[in-house]
VOPAGU-2260 file (C-alpha; in pm, 1 decimal, decimal comma):
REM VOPAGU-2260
SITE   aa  ch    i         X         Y         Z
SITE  UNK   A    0    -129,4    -906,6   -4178,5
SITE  UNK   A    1     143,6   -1149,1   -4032,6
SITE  UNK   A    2       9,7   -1430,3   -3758,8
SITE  UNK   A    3     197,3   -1254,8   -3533,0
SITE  UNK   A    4       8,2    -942,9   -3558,7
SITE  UNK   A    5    -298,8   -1081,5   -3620,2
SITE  UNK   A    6    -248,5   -1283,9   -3242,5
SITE  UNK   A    7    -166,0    -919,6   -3069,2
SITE  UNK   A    8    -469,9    -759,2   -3242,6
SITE  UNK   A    9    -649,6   -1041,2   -3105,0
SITE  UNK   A   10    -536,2   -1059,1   -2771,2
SITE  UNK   A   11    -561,7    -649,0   -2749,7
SITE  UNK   A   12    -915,9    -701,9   -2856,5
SITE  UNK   A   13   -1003,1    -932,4   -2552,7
SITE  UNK   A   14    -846,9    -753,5   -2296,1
SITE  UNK   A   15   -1047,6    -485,6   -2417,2
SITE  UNK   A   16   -1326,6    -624,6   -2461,7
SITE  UNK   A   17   -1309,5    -870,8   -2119,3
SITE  UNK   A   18   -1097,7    -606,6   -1882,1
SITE  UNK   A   19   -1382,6    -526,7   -1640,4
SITE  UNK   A   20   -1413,7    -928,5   -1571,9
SITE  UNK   A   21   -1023,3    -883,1   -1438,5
SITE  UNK   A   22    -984,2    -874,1   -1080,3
SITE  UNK   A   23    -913,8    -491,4    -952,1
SITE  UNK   A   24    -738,1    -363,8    -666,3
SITE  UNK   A   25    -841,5     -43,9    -481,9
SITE  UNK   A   26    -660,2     106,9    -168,6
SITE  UNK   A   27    -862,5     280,8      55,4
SITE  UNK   A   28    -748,1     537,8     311,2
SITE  UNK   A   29   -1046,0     553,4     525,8
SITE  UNK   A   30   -1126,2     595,9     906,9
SITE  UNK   A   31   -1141,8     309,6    1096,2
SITE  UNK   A   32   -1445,8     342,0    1278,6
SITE  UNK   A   33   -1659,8     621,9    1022,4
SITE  UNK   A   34   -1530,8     358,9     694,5
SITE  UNK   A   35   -1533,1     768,5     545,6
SITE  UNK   A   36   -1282,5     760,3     223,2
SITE  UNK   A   37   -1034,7    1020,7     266,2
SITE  UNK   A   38    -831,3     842,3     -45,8
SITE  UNK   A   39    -891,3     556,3    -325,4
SITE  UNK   A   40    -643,0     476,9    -570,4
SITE  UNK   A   41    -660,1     169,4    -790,6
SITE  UNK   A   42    -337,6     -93,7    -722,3
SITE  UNK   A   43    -187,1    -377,3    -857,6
SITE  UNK   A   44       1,5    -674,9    -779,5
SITE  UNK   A   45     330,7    -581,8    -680,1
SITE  UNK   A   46     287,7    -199,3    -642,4
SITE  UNK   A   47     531,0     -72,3    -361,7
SITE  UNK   A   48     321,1     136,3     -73,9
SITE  UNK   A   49     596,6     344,2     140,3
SITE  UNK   A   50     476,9     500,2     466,3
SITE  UNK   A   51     689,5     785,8     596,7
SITE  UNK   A   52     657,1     984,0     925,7
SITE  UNK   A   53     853,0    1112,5    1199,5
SITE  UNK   A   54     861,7     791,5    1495,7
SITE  UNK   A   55     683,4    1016,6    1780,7
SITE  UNK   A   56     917,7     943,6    2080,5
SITE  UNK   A   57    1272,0     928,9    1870,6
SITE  UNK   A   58    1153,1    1233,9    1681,8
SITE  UNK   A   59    1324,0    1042,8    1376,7
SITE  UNK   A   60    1217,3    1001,6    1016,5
SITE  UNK   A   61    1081,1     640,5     978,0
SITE  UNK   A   62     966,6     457,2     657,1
SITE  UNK   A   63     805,7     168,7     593,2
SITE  UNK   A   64     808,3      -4,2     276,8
SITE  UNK   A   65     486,5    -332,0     197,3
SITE  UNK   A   66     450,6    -525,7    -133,9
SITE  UNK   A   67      77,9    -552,4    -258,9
SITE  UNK   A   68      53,7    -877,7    -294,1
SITE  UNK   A   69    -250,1   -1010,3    -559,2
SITE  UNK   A   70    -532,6   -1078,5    -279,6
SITE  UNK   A   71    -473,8    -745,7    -178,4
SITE  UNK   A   72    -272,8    -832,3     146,7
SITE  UNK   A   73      43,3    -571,5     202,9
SITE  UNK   A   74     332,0    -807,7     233,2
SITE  UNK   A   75     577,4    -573,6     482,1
SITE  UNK   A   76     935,8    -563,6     260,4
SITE  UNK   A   77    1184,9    -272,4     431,7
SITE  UNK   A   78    1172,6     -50,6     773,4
SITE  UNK   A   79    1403,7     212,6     766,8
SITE  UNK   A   80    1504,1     435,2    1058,4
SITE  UNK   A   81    1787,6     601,3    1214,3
SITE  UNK   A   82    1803,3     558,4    1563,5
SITE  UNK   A   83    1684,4     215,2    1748,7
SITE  UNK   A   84    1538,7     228,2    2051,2
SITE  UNK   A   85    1240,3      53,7    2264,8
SITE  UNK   A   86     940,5    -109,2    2120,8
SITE  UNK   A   87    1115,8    -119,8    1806,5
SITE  UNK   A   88    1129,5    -484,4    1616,1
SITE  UNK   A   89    1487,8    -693,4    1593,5
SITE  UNK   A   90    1388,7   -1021,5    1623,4
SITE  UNK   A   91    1289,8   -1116,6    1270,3
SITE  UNK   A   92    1432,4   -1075,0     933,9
SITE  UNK   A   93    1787,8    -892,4     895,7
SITE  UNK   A   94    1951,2    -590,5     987,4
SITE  UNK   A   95    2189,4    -347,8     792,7
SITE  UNK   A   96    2336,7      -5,5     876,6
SITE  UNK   A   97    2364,8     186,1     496,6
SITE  UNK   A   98    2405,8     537,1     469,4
SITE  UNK   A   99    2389,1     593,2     878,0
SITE  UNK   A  100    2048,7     433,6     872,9
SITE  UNK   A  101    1910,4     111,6     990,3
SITE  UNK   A  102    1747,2     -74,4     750,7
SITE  UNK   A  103    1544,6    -440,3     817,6
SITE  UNK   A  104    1463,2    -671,6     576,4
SITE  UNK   A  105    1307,0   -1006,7     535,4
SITE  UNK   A  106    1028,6    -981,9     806,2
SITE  UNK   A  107     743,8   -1116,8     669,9
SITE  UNK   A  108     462,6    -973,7     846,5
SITE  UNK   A  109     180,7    -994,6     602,9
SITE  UNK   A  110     -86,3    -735,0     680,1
SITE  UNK   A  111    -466,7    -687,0     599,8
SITE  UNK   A  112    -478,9    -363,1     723,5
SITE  UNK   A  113    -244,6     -81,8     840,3
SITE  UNK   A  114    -384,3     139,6    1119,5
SITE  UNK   A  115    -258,6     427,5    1313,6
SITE  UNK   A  116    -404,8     724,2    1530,8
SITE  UNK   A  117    -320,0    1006,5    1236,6
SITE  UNK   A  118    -189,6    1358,6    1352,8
SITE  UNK   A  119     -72,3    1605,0    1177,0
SITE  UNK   A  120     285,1    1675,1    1367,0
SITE  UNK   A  121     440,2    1349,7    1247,8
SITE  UNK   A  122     468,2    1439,1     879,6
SITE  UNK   A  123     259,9    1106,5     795,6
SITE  UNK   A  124     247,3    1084,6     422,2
SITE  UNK   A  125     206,8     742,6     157,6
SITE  UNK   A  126     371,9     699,8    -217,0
SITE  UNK   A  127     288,0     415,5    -412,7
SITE  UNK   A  128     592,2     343,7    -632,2
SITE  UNK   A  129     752,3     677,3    -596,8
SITE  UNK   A  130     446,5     873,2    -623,5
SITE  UNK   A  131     237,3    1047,1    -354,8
SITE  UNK   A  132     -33,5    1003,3    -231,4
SITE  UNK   A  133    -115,0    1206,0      43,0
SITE  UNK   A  134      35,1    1366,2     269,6
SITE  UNK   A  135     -15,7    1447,2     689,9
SITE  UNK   A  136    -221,5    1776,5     644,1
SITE  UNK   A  137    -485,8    1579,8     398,8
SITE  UNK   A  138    -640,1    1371,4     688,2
SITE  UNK   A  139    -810,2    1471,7     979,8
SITE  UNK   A  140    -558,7    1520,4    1287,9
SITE  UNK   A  141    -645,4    1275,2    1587,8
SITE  UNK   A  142    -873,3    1038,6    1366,7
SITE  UNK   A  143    -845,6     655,6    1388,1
SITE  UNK   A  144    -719,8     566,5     964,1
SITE  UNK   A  145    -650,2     244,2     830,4
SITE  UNK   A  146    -506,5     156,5     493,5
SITE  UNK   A  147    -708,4    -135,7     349,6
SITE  UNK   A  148    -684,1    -289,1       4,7
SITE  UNK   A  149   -1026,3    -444,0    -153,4
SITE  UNK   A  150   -1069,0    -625,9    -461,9
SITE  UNK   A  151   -1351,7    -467,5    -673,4
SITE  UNK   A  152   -1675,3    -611,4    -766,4
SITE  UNK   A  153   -1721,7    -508,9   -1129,7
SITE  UNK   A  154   -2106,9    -513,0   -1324,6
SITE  UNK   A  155   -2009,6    -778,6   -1493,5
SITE  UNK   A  156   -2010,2   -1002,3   -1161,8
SITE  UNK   A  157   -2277,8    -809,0   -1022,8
SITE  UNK   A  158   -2530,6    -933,1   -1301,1
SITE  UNK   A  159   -2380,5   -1331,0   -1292,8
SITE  UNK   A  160   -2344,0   -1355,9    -959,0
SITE  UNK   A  161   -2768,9   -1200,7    -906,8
């Protein structure tokens, strides 16, 4: 077996054998008062979390696109919308019209936590690079959600830490 190979093997081995001391990531879509978990999905550094809806007084699609960044705070990369009126942010970052939509870039707002009064008439639904996650109808209409991100405790650091 070639150094090489015998390095890869090796280095396979320990992730194996050492993965649970990594640091996880786990997103949790969870009321904000009753902490019940509605969703939990496992994330990494990096991951892209778009939020889509329909903006409740410009009955417009809205999306909103954060960055997990490796503590687990949602770095805020692209809002995109089609029709700008009050309340909505142009004071930071920049501003684009591409494809007949307005798109805003370089913000950074850094978040711990994204809340929202859910209902189910806005369409509200979350992908994680491309991928969904849930949709509106999956939470409870009229409940207080937040999106939170926690690094994991594994039993590893449980029994060290004891």
């Amino acid at each position: 077996m070639s150094r090489k190979a015998v390095f890869v093997f090796s280095l396979c081995l320990f992730f194996l054998l050492t993965g649970s001391d990594l640091p996880s990531l786990t997103l949790y879509v969870q009321g904000q008062e009753s902490k019940v978990i509605y969703v939990s999905t496992p994330v990494v550094e990096g991951d892209r979390l778009t939020l889509s809806w329909i903006h409740s007084v410009e009955k417009t699609p809205w999306e909103e696109t954060y960055i997990v960044l490796k503590d687990g705070v949602m770095l805020l990369e692209e809002t995109v919308f089609h029709s700008f009126g009050a309340g909505v942010p142009h004071e930071k970052g920049t501003m684009t019209v591409e494809d007949g939509q307005i798109v805003a870039r370089g913000m950074n707002d850094q978040v711990d936590a994204l809340k929202w009064i859910h209902s189910h008439s806005v369409h509200f639904q979350l992908n994680i690079n491309g991928e969904r996650v849930f949709a509106g109808a999956d939470l409870p209409h009229h409940e207080k959600i937040e999106i939170v991100i926690h690094e994991e405790v594994n039993e590893h650091d449980r029994k060290t830490n004891n």
